[in-house]
C-alpha positions in Angstrom: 21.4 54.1 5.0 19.6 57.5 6.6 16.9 59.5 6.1 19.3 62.7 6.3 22.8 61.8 6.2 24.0 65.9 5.4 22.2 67.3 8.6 23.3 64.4 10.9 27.0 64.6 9.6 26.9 69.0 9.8 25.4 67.8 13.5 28.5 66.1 14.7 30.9 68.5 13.2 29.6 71.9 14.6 28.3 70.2 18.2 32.3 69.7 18.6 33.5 73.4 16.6 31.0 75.6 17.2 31.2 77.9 14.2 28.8 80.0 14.4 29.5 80.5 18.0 27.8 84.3 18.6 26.4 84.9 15.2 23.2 86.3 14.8 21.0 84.5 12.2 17.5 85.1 11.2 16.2 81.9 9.0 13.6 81.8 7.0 13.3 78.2 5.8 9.2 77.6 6.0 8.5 76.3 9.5 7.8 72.5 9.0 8.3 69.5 11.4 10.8 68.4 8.8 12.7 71.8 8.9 13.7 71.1 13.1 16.9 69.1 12.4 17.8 72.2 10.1 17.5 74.9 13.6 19.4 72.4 15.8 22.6 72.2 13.7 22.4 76.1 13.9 22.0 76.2 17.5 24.9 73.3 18.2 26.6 75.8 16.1 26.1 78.4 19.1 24.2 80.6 16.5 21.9 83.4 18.5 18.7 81.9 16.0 15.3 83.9 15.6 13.4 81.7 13.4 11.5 83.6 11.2 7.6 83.4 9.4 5.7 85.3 7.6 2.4 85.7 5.7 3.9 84.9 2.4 5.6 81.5 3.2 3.5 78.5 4.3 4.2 77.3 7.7 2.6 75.0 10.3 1.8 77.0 13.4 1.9 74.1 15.4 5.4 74.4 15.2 5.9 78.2 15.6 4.3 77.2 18.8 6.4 74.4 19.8 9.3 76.9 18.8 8.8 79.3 21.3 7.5 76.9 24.3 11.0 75.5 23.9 12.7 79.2 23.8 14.0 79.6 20.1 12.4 83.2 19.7 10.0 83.6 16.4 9.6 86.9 14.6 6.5 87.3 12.5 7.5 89.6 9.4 10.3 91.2 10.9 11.2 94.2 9.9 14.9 94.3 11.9 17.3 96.1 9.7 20.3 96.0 11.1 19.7 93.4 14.0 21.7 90.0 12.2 24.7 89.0 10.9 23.3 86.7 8.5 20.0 86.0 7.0 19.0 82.6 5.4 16.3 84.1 3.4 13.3 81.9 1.0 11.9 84.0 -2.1 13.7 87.1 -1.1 11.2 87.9 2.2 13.9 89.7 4.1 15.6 91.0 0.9 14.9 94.7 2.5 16.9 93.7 5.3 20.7 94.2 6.1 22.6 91.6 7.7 25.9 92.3 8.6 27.3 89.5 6.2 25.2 88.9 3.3 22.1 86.4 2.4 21.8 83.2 1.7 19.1 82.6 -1.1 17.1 79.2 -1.1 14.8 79.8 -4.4 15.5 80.6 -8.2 12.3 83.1 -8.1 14.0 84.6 -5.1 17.4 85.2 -6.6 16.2 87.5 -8.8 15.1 89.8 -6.2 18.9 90.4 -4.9 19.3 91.9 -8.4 22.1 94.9 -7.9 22.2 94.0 -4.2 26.0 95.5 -2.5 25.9 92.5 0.1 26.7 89.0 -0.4 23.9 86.5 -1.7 25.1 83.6 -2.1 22.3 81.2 -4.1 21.7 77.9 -2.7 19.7 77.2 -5.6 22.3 77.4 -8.5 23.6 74.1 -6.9 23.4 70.8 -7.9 22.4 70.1 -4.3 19.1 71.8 -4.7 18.3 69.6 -7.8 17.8 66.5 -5.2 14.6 68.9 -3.7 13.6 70.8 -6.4 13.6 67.9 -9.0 13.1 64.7 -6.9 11.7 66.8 -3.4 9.2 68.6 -5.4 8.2 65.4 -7.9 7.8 63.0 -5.3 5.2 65.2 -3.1 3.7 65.7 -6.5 2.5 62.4 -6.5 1.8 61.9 -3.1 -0.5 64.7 -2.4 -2.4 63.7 -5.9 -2.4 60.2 -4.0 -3.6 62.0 -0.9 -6.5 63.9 -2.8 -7.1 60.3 -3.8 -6.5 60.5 -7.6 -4.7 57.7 -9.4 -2.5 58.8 -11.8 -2.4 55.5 -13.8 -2.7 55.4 -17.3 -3.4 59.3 -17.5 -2.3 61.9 -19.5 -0.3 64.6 -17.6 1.4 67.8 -19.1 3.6 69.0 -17.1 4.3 72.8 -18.7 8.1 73.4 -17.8 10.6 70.8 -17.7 13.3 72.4 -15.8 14.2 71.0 -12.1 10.4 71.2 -11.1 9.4 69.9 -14.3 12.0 66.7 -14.6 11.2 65.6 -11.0 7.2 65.6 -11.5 7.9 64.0 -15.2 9.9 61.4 -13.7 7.4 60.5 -10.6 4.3 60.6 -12.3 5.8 58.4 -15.6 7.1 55.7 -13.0 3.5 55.8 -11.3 1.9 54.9 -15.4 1.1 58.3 -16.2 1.0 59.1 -19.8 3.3 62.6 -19.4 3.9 64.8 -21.3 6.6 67.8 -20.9 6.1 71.3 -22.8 9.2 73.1 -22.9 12.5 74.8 -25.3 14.1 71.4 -26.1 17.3 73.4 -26.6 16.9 73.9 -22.7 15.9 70.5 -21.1 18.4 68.2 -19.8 16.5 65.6 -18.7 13.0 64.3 -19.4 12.9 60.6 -17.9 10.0 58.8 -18.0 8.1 61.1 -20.4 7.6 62.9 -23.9 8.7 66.1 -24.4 6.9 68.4 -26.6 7.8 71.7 -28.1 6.4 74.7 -26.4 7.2 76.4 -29.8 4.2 74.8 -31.5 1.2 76.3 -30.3 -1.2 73.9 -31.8 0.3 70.8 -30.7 0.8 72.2 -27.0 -3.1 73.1 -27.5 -4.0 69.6 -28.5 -2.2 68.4 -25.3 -3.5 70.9 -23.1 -7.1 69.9 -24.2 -6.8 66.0 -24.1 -5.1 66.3 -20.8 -6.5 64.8 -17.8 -4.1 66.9 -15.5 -2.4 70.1 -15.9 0.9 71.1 -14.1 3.0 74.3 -14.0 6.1 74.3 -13.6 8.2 77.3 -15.3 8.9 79.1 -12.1 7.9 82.2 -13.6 4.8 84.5 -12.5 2.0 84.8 -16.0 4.4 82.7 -18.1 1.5 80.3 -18.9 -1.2 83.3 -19.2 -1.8 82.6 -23.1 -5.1 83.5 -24.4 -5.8 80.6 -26.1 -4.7 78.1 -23.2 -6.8 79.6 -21.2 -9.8 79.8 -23.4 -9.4 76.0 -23.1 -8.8 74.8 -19.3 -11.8 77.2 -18.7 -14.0 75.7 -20.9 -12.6 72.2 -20.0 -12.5 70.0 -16.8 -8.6 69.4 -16.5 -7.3 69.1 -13.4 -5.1 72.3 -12.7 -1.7 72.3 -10.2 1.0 74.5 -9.8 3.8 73.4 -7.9 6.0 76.4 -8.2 5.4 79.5 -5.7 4.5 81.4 -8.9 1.2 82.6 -10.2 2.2 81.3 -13.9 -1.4 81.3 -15.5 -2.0 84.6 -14.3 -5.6 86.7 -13.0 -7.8 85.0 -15.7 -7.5 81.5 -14.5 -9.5 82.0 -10.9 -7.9 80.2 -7.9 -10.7 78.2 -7.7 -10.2 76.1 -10.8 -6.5 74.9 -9.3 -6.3 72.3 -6.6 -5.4 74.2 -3.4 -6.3 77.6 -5.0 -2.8 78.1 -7.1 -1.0 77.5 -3.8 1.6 74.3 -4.6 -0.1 71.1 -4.1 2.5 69.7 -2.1 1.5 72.3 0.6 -1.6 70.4 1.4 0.6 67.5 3.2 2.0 67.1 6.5 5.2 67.1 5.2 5.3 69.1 2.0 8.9 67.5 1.0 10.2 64.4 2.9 13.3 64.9 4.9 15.2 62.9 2.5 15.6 65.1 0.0 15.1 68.6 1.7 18.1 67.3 4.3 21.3 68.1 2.0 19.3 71.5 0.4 18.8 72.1 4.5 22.6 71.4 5.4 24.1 73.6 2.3 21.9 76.4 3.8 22.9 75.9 6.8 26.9 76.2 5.8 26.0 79.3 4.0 26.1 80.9 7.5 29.4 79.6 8.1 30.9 80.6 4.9 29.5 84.7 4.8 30.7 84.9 7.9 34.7 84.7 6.8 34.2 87.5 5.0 35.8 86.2 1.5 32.7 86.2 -0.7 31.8 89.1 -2.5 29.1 91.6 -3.4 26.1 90.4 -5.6 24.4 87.1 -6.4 27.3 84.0 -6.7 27.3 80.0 -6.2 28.8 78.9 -2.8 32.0 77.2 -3.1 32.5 73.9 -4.9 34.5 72.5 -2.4 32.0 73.3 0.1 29.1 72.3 -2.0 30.8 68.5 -3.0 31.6 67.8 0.5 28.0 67.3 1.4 27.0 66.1 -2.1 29.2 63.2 -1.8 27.6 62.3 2.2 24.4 62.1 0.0 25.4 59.7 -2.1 27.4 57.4 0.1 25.3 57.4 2.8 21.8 58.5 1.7 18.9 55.8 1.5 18.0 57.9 -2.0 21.0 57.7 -3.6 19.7 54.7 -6.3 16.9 57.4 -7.4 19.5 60.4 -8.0 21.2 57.5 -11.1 18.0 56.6 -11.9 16.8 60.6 -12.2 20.3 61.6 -13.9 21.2 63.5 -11.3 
């Protein structure tokens, strides 16, 4: 089975078509070790690629480095209007921007940005594709980096505030680890909560019981001052909870200090070497990737939209058959 059955398969396909032979792509992935495979397939593609990085994304600059010694040209904030065809944008950076052909959109938060936008944006993360990061990605590296920091999760209590695909993934890691978790959410809303409890967010006093017994406390709504309640607060300041966010959102808000989060309200996961294993990054990496190729025909149209299903089951399906994680995507009811 491989560790990133999407990228290798998009690898042999465009080495021999060349699709993108001539276009003009700025991407904005953040610049990882893990994110190289992703900047080949464009180049075998014959894209003209500027990687792009800025101070708002986390990035190893060891890479940017190795980048350029190789040749691939890096652009720090760019501020290019009218310079690419297409723009593989994370959290709306380049929203500003103007490519020729439209966006593609890696993040939920950053979808929301392209709001009334006349190009094409074409949202990666309304996929069920970005569920294998977001949910499994995201829960995994959860647990590592608290493994990292050297904390054992074992027979703790853990709320996890949020259960969407954040929420589900670090519900379903830190349960199969022997954490005690607990997810506060609208049950209405929740598909899945494996290997935990969820709880109501709707009754404040309950979710303030949990939030004080807790040993850990992780956001994971996605949304910026969703969490900053008055009375939550009061209590993880006057308590010793261990705080994370794992979302790129400030959800408590300005009264909870950076300080009293691990990695100062920055995602945890950010702390490793490799925030998200290639494993489950690779198919979210690929379906970006074929955003390129798809703007570029010129059939999608203006505003935010899902890429094509056809498209999008191709490389869902190289996941599953050839994928060394295809057992946890049953297991996570994905």
């Amino acid at each position: 089975m491989c560790e990133y059955p999407a990228l290798a398969y998009q690898f042999e396909l465009w080495s021999r078509t060349r699709p993108l032979a001539g276009v003009k792509v700025l991407d904005g992935t953040p610049v990882f070790a893990n994110t190289l495979l992703k900047y080949i397939n464009l180049l075998a593609a014959g894209a003209e690629l500027a990687v792009g990085y800025c101070d708002s994304i986390p990035c190893d600059n060891k890479v940017v480095d190795f980048l350029k010694s190789i040749g691939v040209e890096c652009v720090y904030n760019c501020t290019e209007s009218k310079r690419f065809d297409c723009i593989l944008d994370c959290n709306a950076v380049y929203r500003t921007l103007e490519p020729r052909c439209g966006f593609a959109e890696l993040t939920r938060s950053g979808a929301y940005h392209f709001a009334g936008t006349v190009l094409p944006v074409i949202n990666v993360d309304d996929s069920r594709i970005k569920a294998i990061e977001t949910c499994l990605g995201t829960g995994e590296s959860f647990l590592r980096a608290m493994k990292y920091l050297k904390y054992d999760v074992q027979n703790k209590k853990i709320v996890v505030m949020g259960c969407g695909k954040v929420g589900r993934g670090v519900v379903f890691y830190a349960g199969r680890a022997g954490a005690d978790v607990i997810a506060v959410d609208d049950p209405a809303a929740v598909k899945k909560c494996v290997n935990g409890t969820l709880a109501t967010r709707f009754d404040r006093e309950q979710v303030m019981e949990h939030l004080h017994n807790a040993w850990c406390v992780v956001c994971c709504t996605g949304k910026a001052d969703a969490l900053a309640d008055a009375d939550y607060i009061k209590i993880l300041l006057e308590g010793n909870q261990i705080m994370v966010n794992m979302g790129v959102e400030d959800e408590w808000g300005s009264l909870i200090p950076p300080e009293r989060m691990l990695n100062n309200k920055q995602p945890l996961n950010f702390i490793l070497p490799e925030p998200t294993l290639l494993r489950y990054i690779d198919p979210t990496m690929a379906l970006h990737n074929q955003v390129a190729v798809e703007l570029i025909t010129g059939k999608y149209h203006s505003g935010i939209q899902r890429i094509a299903g056809g498209v999008h089951d191709e490389y869902w399906k190289i996941v599953e058959q050839k994928g060394i994680i295809a057992k946890e995507l049953a297991a996570a009811g994905l």
